[in-house]
Each structure stands twice: as C-alpha cells, then as structure tokens.
N, CA, C and O atoms as a Tinker XYZ file with bonds, in Angstrom:
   304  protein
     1  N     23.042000    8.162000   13.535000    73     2
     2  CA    22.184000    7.057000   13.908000    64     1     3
     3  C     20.746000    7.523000   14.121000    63     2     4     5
     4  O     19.861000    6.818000   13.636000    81     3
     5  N     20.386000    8.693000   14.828000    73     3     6
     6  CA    18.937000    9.504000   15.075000    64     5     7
     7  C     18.558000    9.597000   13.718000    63     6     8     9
     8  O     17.510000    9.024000   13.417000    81     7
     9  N     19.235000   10.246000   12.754000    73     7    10
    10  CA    18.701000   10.270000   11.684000    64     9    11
    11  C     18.311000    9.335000   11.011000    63    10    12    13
    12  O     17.373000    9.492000   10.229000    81    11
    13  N     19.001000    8.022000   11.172000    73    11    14
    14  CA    18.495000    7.360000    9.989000    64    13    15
    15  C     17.216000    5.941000   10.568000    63    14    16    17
    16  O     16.503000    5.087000   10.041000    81    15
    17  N     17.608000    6.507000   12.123000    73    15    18
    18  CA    15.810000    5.843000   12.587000    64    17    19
    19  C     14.863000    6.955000   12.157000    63    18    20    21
    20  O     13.719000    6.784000   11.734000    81    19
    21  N     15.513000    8.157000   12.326000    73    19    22
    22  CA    13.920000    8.785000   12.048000    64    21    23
    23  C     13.266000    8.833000   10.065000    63    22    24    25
    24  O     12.152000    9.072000    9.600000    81    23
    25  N     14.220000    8.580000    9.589000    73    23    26
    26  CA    14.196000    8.107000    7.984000    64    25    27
    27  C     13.063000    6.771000    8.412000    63    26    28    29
    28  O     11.883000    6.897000    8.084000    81    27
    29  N     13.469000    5.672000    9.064000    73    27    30
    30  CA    12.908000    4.808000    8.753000    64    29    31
    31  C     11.784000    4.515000    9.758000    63    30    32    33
    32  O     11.119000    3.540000    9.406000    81    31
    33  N     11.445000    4.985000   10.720000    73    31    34
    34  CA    10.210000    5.412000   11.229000    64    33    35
    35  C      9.131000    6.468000   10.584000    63    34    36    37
    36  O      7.948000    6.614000   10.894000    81    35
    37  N     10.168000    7.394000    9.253000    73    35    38
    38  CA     8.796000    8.372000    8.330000    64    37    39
    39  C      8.928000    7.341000    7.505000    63    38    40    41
    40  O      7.795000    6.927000    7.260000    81    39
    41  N      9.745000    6.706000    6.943000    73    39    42
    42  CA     9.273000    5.153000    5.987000    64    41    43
    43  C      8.018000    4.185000    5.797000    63    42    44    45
    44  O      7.322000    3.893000    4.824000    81    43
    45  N      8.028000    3.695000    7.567000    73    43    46
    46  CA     7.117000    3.020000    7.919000    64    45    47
    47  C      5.649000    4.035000    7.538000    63    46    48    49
    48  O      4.684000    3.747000    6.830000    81    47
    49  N      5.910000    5.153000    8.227000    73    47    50
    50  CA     4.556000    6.064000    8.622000    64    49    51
    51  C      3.680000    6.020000    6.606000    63    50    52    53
    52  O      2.544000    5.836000    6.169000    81    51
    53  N      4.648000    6.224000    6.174000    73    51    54
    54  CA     3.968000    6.304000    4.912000    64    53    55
    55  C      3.756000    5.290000    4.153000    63    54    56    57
    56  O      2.918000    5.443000    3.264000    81    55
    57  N      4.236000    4.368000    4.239000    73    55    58
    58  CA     3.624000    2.780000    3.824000    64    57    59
    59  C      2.218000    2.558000    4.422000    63    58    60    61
    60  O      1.171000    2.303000    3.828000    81    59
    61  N      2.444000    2.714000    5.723000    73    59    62
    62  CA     0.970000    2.282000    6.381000    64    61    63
    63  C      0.108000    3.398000    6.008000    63    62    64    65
    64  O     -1.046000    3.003000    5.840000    81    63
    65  N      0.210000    4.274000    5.875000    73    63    66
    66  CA    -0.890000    5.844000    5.504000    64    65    67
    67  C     -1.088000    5.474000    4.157000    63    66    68    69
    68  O     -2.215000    5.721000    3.728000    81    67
    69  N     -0.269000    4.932000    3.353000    73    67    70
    70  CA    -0.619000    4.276000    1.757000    64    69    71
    71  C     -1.496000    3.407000    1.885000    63    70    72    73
    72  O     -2.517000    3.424000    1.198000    81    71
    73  N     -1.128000    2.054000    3.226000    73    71    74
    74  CA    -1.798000    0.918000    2.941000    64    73    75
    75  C     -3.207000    1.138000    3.609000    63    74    76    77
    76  O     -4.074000    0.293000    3.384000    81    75
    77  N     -3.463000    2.104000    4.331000    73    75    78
    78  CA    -4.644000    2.268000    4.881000    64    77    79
    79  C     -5.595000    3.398000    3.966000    63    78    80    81
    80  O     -6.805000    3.366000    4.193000    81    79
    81  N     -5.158000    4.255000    3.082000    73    79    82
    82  CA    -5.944000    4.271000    2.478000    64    81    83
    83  C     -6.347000    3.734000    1.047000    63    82    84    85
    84  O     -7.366000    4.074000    0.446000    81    83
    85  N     -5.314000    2.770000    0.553000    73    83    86
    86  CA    -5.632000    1.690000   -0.899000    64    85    87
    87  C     -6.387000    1.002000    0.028000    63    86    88    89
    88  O     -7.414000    0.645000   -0.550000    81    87
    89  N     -6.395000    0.568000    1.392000    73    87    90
    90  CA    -7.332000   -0.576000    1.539000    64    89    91
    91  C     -8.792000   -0.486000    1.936000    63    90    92    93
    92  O     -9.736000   -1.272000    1.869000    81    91
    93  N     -8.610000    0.976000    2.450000    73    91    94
    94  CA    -9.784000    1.443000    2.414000    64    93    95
    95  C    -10.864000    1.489000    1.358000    63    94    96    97
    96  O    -12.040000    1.128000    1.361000    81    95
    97  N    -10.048000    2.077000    0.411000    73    95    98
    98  CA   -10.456000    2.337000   -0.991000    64    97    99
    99  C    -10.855000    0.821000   -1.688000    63    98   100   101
   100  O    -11.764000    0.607000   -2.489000    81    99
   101  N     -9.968000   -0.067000   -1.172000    73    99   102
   102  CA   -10.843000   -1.519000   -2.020000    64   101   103
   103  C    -11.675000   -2.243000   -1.501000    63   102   104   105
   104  O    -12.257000   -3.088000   -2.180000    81   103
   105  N    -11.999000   -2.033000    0.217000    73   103   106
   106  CA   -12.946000   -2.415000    0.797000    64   105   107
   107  C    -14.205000   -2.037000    0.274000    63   106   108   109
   108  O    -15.111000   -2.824000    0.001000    81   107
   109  N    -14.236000   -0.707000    0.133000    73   107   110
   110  CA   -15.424000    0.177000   -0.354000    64   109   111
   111  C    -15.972000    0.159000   -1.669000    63   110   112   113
   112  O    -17.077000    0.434000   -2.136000    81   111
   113  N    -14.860000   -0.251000   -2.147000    73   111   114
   114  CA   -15.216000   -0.829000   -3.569000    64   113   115
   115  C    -15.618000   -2.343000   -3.962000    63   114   116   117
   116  O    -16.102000   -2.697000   -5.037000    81   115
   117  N    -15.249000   -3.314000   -2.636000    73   115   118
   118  CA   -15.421000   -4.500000   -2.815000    64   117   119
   119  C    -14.821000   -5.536000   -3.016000    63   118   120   121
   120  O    -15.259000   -6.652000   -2.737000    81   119
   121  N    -13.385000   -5.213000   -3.695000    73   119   122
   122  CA   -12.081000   -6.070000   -4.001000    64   121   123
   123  C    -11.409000   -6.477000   -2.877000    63   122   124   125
   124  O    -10.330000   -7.028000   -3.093000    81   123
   125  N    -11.745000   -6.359000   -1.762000    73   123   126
   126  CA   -11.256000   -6.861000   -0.510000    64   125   127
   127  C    -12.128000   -7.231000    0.706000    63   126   128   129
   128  O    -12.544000   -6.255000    1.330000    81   127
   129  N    -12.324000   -7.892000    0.958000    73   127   130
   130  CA   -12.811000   -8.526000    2.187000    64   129   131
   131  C    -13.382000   -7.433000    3.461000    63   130   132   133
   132  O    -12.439000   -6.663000    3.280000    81   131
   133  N    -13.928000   -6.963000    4.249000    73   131   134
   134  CA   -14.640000   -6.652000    5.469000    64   133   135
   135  C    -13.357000   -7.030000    6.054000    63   134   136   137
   136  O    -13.505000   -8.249000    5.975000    81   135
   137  N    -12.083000   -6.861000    6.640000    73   135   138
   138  CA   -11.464000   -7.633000    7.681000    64   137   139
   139  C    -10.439000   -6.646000    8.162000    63   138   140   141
   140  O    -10.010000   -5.688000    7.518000    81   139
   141  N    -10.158000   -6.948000    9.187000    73   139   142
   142  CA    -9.439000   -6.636000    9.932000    64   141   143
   143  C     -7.765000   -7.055000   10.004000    63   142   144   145
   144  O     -6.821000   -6.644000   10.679000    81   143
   145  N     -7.898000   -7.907000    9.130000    73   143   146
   146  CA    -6.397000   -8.099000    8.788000    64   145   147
   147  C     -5.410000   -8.020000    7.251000    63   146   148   149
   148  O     -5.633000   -8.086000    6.042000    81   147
   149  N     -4.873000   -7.937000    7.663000    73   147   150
   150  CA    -3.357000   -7.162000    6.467000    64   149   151
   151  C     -3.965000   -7.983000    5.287000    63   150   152   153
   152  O     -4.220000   -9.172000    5.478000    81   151
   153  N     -4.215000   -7.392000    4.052000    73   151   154
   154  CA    -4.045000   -8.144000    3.054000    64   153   155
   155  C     -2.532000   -7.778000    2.960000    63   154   156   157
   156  O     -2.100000   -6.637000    3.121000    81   155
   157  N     -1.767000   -8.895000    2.676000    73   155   158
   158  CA    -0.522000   -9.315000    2.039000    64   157   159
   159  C      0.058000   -9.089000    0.885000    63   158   160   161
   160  O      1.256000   -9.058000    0.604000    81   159
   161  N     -0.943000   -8.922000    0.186000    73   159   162
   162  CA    -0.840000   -8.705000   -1.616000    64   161   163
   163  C     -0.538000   -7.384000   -1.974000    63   162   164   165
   164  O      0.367000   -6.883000   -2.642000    81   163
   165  N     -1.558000   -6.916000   -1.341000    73   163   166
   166  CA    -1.445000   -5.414000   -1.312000    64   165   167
   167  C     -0.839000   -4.412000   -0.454000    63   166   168   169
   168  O     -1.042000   -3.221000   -0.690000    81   167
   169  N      0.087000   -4.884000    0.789000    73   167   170
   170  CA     1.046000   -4.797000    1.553000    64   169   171
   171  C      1.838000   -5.153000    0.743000    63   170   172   173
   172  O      2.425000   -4.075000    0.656000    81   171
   173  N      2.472000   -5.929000   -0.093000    73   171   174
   174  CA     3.650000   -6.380000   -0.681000    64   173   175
   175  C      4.207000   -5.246000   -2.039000    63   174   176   177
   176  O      5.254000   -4.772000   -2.479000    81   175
   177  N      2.621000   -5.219000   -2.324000    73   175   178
   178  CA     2.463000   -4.072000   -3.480000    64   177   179
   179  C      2.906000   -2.241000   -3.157000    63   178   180   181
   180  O      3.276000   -1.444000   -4.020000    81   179
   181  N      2.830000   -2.124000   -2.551000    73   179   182
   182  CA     3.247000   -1.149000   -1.933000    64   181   183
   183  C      4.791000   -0.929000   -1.166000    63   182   184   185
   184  O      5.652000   -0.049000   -1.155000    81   183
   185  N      4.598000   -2.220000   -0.568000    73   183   186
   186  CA     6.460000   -1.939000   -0.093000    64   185   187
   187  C      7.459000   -1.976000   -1.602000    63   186   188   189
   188  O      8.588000   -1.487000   -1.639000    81   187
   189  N      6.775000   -2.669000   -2.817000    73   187   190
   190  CA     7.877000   -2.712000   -3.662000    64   189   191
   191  C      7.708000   -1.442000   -4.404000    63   190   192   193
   192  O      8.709000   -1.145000   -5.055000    81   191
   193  N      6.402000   -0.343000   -4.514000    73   191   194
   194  CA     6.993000    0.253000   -5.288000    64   193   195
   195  C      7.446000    1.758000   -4.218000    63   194   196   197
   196  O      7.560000    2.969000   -4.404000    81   195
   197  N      7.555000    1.046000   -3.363000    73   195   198
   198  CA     8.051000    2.308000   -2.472000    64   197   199
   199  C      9.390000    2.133000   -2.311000    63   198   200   201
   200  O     10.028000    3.175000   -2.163000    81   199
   201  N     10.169000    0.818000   -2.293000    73   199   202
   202  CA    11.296000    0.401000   -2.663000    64   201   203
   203  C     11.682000    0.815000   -4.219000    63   202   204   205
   204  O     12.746000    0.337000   -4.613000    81   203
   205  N     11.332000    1.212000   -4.666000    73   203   206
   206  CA    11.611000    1.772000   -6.418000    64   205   207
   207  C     11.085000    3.362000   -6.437000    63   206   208   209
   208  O     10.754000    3.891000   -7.498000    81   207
   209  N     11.034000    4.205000   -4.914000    73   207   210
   210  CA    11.284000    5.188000   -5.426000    64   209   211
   211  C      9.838000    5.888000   -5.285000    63   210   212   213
   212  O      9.661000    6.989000   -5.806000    81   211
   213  N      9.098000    5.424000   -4.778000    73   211   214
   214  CA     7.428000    6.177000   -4.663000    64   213   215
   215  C      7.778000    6.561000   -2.924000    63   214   216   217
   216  O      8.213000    5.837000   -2.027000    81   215
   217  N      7.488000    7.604000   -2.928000    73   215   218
   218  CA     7.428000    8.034000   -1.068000    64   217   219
   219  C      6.436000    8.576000   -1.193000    63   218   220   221
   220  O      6.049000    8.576000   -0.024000    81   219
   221  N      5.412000    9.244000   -1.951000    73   219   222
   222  CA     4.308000   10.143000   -1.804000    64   221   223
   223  C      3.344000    9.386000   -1.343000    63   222   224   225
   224  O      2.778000    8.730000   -2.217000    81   223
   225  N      2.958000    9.248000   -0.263000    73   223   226
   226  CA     1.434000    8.396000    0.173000    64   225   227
   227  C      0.201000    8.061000   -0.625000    63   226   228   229
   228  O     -0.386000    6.979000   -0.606000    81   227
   229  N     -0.209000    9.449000   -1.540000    73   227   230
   230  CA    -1.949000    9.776000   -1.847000    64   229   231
   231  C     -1.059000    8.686000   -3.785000    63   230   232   233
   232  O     -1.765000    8.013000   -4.536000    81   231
   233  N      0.249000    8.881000   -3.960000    73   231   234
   234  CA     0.585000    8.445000   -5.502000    64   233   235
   235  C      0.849000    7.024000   -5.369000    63   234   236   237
   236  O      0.434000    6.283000   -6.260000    81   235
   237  N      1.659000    6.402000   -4.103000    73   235   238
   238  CA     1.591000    5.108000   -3.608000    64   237   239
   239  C      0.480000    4.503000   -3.560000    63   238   240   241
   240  O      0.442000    3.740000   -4.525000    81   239
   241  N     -0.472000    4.429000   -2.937000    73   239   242
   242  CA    -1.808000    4.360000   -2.608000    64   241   243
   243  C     -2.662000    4.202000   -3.789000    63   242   244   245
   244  O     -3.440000    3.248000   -3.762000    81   243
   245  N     -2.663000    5.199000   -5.142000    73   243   246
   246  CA    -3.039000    5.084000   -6.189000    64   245   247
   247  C     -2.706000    4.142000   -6.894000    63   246   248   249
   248  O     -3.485000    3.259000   -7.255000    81   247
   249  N     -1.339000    4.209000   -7.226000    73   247   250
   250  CA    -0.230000    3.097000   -7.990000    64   249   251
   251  C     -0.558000    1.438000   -7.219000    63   250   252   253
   252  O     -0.430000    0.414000   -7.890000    81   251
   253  N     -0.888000    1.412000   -6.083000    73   251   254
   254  CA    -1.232000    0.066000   -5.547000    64   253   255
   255  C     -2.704000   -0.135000   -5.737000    63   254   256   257
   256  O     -2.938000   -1.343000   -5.778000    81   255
   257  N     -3.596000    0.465000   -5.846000    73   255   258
   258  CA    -4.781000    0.137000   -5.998000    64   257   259
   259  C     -4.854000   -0.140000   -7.907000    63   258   260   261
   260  O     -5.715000   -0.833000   -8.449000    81   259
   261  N     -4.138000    0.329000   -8.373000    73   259   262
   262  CA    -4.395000    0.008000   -9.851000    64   261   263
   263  C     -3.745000   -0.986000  -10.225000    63   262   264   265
   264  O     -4.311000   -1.805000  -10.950000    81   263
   265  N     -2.422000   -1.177000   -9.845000    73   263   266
   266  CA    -1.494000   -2.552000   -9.683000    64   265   267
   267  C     -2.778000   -3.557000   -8.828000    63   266   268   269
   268  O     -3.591000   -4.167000   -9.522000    81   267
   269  N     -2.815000   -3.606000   -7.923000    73   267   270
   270  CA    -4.116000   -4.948000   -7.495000    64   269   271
   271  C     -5.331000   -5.248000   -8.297000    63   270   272   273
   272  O     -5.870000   -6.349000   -8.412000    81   271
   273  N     -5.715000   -4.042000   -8.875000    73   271   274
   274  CA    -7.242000   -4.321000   -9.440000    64   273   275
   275  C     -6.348000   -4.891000  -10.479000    63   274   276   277
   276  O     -6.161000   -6.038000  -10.074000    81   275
   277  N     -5.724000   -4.753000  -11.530000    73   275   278
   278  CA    -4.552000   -5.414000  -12.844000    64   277   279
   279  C     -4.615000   -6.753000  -12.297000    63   278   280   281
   280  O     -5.337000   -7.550000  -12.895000    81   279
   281  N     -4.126000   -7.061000  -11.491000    73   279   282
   282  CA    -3.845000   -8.120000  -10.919000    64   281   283
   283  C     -4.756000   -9.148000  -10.237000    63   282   284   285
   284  O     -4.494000  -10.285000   -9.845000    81   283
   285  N     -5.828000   -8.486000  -10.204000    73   283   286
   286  CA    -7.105000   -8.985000   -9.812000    64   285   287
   287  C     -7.622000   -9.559000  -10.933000    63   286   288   289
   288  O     -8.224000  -10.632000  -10.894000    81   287
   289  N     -7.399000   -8.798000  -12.146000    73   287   290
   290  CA    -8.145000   -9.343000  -13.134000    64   289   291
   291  C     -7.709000  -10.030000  -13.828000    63   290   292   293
   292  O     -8.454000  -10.623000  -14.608000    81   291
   293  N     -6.683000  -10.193000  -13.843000    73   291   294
   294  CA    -5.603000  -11.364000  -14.527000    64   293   295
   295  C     -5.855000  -13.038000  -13.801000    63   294   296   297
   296  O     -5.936000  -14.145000  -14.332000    81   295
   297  N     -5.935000  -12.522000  -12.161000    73   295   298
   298  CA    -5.931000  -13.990000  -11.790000    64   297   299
   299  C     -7.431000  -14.449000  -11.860000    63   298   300   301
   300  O     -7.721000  -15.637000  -11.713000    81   299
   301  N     -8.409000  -13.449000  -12.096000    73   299   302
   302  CA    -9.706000  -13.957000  -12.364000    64   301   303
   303  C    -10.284000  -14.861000  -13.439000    63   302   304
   304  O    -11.481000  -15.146000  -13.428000    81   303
C-alpha cells in the first residue's frame, strides 16, 4: 500500500513539474494568458500522454507544448 501511494504521489510530482514548465514556456511565448490559473487544455494534454507512457518531465513538457501549439493552430 506505501508503495503504491508513493508511485502516485511521484506521478502527481511529475505532471505538475511538466505542467509548470510547458506553461511557463507558453506564457513566455504568448500562447497562454498572464494567469494564475490551470489552463485545462494543456493539463489534459499532459495527463494523457503521461497515461500512454511518457514519465520523463523535460520530454512530457516538450510533447505538450508541441501538441498545444498543433492544436492551437488548427482551432485558429
């Protein structure tokens, strides 16, 4: 049981260390808003491909920022 909270407490840790620096990265670039709250899109983007097998933070993080900008430009 210890183990498999601490699985899913390093789970969490690296989703959010993904989502904080893709969102960093699109703030600064402009594709996202000044804010202080969760984009959703790109939270969603990340839990799925971390659900398919991405755990590396800096490759997550990458893979979601190129998946959103794709996706940015499609719905544009």
């Amino acid at each position: 049981m210890l183990v498999e909270r601490d699985l899913r407490v390093r789970d969490l840790e690296v989703v959010g260390e993904a989502y904080a620096i893709a969102a960093n990265f699109l703030r600064k670039s402009g594709a996202l808003p000044d804010s202080f709250m969760t984009n959703e899109r790109l939270l969603g983007i990340i839990v799925k491909l971390f659900q398919h097998g991405e755990n590396n933070k800096i490759r997550l993080a990458n893979k979601a920022i190129a998946r959103f900008e794709a996706e940015t430009l499609v719905l544009a």
